[in-house]
N, C-alpha and C positions, 0 to 999 in steps of 0.2 A: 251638326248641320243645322242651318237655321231654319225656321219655319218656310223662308221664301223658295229654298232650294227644294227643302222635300216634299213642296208643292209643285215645283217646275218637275220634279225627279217622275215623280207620279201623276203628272199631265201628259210627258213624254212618253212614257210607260203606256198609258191608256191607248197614244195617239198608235205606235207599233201594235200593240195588242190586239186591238180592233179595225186596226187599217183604216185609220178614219185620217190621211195623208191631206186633204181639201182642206183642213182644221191649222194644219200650223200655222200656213202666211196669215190666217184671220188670226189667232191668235200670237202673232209675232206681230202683225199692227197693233193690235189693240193694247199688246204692253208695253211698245214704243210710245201709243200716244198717252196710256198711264205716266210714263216715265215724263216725257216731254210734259204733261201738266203738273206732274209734282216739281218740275222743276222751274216752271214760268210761271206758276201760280194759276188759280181759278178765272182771274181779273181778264187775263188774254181770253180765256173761251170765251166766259161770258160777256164779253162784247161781240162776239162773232153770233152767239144767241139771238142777241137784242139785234143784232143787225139783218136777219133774220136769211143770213149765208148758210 
């Protein structure tokens, strides 16, 4: 198993174990827009930076 699953395997794990359910949709955006930056490059945010959106 690669390191990225046995990190999702044991986020999920956490999130049922302690019933902390408020935590996936923030954490299911946050690594959609990891994804979506790894794959448009750094160049798209940081215009949105400087544009100060």
């Amino acid at each position: 198993m690669t390191k990225i699953g046995y990190i999702f395997k044991e986020l999920f794990f956490m999130i049922r174990k302690h019933r902390v359910y408020f935590l996936a949709p923030i954490l299911i955006i946050l690594a959609l827009l990891a994804i979506l930056v790894y794959c448009i490059g750094p160049a798209a945010i940081v215009s949105f930076i400087y544009a100060g959106i």
